[in-house]
C-alpha positions as CSV (number, residue, x, y, z in Angstrom):
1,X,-35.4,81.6,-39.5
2,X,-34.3,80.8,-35.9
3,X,-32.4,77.6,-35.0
4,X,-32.3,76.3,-31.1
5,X,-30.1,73.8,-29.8
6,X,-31.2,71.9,-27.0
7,X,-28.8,69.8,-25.3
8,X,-30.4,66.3,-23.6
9,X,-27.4,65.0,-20.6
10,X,-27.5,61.4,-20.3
11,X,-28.7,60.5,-17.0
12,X,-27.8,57.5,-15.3
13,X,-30.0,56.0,-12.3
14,X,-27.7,55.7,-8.7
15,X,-25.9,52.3,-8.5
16,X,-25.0,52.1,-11.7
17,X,-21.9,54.2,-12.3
18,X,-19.6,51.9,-11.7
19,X,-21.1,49.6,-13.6
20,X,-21.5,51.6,-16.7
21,X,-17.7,52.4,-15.9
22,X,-16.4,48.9,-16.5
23,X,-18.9,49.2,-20.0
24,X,-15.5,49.9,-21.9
25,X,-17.1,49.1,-25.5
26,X,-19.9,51.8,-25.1
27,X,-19.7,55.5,-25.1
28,X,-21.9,58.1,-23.4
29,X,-23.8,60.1,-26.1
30,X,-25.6,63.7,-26.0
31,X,-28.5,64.4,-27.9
32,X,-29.4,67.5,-29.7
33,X,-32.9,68.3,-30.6
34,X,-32.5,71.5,-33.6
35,X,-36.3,73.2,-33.5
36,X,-36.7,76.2,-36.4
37,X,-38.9,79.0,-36.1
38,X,-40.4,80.8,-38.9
39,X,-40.7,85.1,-38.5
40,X,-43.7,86.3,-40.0
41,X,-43.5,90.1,-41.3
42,X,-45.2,91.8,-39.0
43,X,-48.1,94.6,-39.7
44,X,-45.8,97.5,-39.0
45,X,-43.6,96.1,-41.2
46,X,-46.0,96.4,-44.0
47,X,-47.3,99.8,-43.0
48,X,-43.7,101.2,-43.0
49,X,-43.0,100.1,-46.7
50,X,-46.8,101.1,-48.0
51,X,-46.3,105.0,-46.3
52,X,-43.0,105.6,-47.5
53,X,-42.8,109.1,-49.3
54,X,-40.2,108.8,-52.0
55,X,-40.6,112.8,-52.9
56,X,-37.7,115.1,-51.5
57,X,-38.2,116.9,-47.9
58,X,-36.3,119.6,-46.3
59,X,-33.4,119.1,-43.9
60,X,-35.9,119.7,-40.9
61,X,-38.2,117.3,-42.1
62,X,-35.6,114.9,-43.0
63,X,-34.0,115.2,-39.5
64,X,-37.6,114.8,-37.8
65,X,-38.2,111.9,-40.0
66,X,-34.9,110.5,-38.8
67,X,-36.2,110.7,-35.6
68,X,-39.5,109.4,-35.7
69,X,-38.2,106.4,-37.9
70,X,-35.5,105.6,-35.3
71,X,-38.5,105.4,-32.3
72,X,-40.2,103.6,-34.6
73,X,-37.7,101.4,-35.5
74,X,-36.8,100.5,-32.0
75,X,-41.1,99.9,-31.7
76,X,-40.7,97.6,-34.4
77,X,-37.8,95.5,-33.1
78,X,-39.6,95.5,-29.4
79,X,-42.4,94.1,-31.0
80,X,-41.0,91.9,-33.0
81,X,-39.1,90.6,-29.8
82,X,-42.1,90.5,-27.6
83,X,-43.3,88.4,-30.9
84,X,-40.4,86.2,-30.3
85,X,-40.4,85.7,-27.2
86,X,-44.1,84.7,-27.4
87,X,-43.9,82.2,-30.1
88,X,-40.2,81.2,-28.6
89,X,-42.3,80.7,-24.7
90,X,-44.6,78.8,-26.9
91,X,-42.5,76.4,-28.9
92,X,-40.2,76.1,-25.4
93,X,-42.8,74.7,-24.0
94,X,-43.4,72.0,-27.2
95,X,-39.8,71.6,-27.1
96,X,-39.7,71.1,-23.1
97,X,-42.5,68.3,-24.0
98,X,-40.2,66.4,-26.4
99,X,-37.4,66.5,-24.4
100,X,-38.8,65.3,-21.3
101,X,-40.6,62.4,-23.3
102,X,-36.8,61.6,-25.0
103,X,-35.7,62.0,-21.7
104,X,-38.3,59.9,-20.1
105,X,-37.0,57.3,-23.1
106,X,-33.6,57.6,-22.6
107,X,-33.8,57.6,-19.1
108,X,-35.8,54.0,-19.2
109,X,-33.4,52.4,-21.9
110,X,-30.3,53.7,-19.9
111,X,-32.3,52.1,-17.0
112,X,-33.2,48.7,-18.9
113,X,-29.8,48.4,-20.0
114,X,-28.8,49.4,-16.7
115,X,-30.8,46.7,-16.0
116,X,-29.3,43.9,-18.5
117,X,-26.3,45.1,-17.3
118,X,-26.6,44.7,-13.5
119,X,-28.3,40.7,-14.6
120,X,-24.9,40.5,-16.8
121,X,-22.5,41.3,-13.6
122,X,-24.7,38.9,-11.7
123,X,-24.9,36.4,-13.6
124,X,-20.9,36.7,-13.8
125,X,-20.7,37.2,-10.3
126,X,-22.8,33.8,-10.1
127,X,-20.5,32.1,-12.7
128,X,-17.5,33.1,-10.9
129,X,-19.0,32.0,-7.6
130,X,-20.1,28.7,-9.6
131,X,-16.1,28.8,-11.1
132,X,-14.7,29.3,-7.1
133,X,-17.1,27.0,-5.4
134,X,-16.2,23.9,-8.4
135,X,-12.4,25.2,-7.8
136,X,-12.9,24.4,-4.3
137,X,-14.2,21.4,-4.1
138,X,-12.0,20.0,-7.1
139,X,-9.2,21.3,-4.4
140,X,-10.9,19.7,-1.9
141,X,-10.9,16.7,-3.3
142,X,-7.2,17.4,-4.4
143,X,-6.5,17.1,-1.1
144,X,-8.7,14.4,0.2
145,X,-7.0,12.0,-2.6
146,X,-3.5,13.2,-1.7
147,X,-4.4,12.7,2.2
148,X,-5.9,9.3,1.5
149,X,-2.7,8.5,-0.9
150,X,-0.5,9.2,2.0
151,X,-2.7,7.2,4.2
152,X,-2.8,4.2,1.9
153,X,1.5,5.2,1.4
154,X,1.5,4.7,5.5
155,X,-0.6,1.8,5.4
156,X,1.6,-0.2,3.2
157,X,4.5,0.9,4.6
158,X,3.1,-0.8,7.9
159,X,2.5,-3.5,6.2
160,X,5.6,-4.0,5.0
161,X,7.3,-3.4,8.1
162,X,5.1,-5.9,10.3
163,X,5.0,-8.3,7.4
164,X,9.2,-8.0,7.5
165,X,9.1,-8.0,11.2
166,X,6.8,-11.0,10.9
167,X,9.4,-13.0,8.7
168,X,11.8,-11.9,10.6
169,X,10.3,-13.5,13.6
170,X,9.2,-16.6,11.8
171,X,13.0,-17.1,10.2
172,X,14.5,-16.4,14.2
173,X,12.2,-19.1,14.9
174,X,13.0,-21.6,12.3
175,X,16.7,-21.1,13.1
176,X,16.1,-21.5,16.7
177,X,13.6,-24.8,16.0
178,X,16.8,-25.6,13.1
179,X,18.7,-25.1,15.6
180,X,17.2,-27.3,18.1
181,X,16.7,-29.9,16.0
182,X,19.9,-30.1,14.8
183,X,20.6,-30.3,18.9
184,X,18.7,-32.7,19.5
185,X,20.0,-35.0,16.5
186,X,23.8,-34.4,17.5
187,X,22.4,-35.5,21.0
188,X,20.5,-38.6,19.6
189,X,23.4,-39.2,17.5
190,X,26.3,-39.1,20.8
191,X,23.5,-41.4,22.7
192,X,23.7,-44.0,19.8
193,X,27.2,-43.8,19.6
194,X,27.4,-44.0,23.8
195,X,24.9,-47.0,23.4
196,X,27.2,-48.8,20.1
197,X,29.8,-47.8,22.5
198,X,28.7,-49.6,24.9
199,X,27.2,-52.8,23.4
200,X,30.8,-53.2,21.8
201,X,32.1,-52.7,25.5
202,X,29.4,-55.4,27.0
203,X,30.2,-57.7,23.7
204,X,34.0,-57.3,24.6
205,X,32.9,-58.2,28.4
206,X,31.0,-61.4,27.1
207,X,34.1,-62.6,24.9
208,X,36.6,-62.0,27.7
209,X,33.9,-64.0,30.2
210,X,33.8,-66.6,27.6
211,X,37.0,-67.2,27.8
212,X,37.6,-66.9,31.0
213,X,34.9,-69.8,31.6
214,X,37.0,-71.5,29.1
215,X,40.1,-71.4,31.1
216,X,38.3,-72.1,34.2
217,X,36.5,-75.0,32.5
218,X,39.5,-76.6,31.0
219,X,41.4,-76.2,34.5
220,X,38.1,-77.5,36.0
221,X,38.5,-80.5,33.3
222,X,42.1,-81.0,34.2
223,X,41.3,-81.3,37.8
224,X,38.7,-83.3,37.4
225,X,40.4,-85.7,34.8
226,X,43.4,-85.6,37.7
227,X,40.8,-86.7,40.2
228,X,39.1,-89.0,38.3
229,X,42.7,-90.7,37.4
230,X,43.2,-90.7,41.5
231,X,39.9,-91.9,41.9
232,X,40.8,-94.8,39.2
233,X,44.0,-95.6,41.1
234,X,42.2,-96.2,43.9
235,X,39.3,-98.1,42.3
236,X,42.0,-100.4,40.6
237,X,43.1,-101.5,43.8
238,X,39.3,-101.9,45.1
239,X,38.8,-103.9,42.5
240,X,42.1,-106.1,43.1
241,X,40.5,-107.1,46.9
242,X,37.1,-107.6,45.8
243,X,35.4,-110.8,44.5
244,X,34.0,-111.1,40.8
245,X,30.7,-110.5,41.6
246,X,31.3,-107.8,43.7
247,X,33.5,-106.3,41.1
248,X,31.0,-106.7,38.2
249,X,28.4,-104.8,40.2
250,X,30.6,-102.1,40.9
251,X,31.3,-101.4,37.4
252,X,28.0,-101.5,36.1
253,X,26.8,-98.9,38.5
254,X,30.4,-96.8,37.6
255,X,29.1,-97.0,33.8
256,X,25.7,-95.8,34.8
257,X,27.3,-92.9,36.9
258,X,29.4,-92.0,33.9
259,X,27.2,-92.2,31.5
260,X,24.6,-90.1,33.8
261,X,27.5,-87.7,34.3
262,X,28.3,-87.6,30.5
263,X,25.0,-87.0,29.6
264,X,24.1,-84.1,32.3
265,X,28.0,-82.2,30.9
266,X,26.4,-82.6,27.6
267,X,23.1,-81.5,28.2
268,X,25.2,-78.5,30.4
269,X,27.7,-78.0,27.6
270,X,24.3,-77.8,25.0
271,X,22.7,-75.2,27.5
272,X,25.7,-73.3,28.1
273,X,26.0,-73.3,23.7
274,X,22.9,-72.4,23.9
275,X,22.6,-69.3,25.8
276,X,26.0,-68.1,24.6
277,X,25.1,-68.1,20.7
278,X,21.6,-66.4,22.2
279,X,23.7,-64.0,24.1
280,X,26.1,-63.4,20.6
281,X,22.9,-63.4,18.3
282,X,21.4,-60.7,20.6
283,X,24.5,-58.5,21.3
284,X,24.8,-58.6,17.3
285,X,21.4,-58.0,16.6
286,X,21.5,-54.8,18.7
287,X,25.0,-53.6,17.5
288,X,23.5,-54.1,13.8
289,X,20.4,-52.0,15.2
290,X,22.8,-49.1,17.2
291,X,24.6,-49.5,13.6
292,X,21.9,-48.3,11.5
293,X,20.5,-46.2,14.1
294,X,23.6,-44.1,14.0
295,X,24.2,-44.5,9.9
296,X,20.5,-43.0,10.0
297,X,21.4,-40.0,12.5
298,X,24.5,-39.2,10.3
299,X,22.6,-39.4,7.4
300,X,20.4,-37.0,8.8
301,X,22.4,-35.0,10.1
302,X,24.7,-34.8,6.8
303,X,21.1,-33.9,5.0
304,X,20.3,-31.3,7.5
305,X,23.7,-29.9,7.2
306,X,23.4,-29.4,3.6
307,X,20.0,-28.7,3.7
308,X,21.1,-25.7,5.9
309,X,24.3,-24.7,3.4
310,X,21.5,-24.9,0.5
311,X,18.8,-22.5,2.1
312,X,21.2,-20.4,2.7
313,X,23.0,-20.1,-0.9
314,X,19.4,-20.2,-2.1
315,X,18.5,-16.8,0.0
316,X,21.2,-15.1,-0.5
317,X,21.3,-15.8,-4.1
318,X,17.8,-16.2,-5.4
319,X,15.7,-15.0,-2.4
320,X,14.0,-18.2,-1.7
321,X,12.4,-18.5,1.8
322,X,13.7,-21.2,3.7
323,X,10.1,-22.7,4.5
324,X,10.2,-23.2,0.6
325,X,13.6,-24.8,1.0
326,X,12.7,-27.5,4.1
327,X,9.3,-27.9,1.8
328,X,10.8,-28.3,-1.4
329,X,13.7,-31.5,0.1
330,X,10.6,-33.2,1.8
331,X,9.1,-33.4,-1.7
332,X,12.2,-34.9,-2.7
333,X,11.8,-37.9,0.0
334,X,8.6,-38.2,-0.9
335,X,8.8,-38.8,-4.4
336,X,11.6,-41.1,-3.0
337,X,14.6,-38.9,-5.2
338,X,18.4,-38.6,-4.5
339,X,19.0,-35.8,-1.8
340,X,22.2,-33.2,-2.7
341,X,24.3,-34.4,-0.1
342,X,27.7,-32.5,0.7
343,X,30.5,-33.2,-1.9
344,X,28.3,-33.5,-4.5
């Protein structure tokens, strides 16, 4: 019996090395297909055992025995290998058959799984293209959240800053209108002491003409009483020359001119009373008026004072705006409460 070994090489299609490279988990294999051949005994086999002599020859015959069984011999084993080498051409050419067919096979699995592998490195190359792409955009919207962060981050901080530059504007300006209020109350204040001021001057000015018509009334009195006693003197002695009549007549119309005269210094003295308690009622009436007016004005002006010394403790201390402040005391007056005034 005759054994052949007939070795099949993997083949692998172009392309795919590399592939079938990064395969780690699968190992090339070699297939072996074993064919047997079976040796008949051939004729001159058969012939060679059936003529044997087994009776004794001579040394000449044995030696040209010798010789004719060696040719034949070497016949025997040509024939038998031009035997072999028929059947061998024959089952070589089976063989070659079921090899290229197992080639053929292996060729299209190694090609389908070539296949299934180049679909697998695909479809990973897709999924990491998939895995990159999501990657980028989750970094791309990474970044557009962080840029719009620190946009909104800007944005409030310029808010802040205007709204602080705002305040900052609209507390200057509620100093400055403080400020000018305040001015303008110390100024409305100094008028309505100038004008009380000056009403006590003009009141002073009415007492000292008062008197001063006194004294020039009483002199006026003392002349005329001086006159009129001269005058007397001299009607005594008129009277003395004239007749009774004459003298009766005389003093009726002297009673008539002194009661005349009496009645226009009373009705003088009444109108002169008269306009001086309505020059006194006036001069108090608008001293009592400046008076209040300037209680008022340093009443205000004490308030606005410690309003001011209140805002200011109140910022410093418990951040409250000064709008709040001003807002807060006119709720006060409103509800008609007592204001903190300083001391207190």
């Amino acid at each position: 019996m005759m054994e052949e070994t007939v070795p099949e090489a993997q083949e692998k299609p172009e392309g795919m090395q590399g592939e079938d490279d990064n395969d780690t988990g699968k190992e090339s294999e070699d297939s072996y297909v074993f064919v047997y051949h079976e040796r008949s005994p051939t004729p001159t086999q058969s012939e060679d055992h059936s003529e044997s002599d087994p009776t004794p020859k001579t040394s000449e015959q044995e030696s040209g025995q010798a010789a004719d069984s060696q040719v034949t011999a070497t016949l025997e084993v040509t024939s038998q290998a031009n035997e072999d080498d028929n059947a061998s051409s024959g089952m070589s050419e089976v063989t070659s058959s079921s090899v290229r067919q197992r080639r053929s096979s292996r060729a299209l699995e190694i090609s389908e799984r070539a296949e299934r592998k180049r679909l697998e490195v695909e479809r990973k190359r897709r999924e990491r293209e998939e895995q990159l792409r999501l990657e980028k955009e989750q970094q791309d919207r990474l970044d557009r959240m962080t840029e719009e962060l620190e946009q909104e981050q800007l944005r409030r901080v310029e808010e802040i800053r205007v709204r602080k530059q705002q305040e900052e504007k609209e507390k200057q300006r509620q100093e400055q209108e403080r400020a000018r209020k305040m001015l303008m109350e110390q100024q409305a204040l100094e008028r309505a002491r100038q004008q009380q001021e000056e009403h006590r001057r003009k009141l002073q000015e009415i007492q000292r003409r008062k008197q001063q018509e006194e004294l020039e009334r009483t002199e006026l009195e003392r002349q005329r009483q001086k006159e009129q006693e001269r005058l007397e003197a001299e009607e005594r002695l008129r009277l003395l020359e004239m007749a009774a009549e004459e003298r009766e007549e005389y003093q009726r119309k002297k009673r008539e001119r002194e009661e005349q005269a009496r009645q226009e210094a009373e009705e003088r003295r009444l109108k002169e009373e008269e306009e001086a308690k309505a020059i006194m009622a006036e001069a108090h009436r608008q001293a009592q008026l400046l008076a209040k007016q300037a209680a008022a004005l340093e009443q205000q002006l004490q308030f606005n004072r410690g309003l001011l010394r209140e805002s200011v403790g109140m910022d410093q201390t418990q951040g409250v705006s000064r709008p709040w402040v001003f807002s807060y005391f006119e709720f006060l007056e409103l509800l008609g409460l007592p204001l903190p005034v300083e001391g207190e």
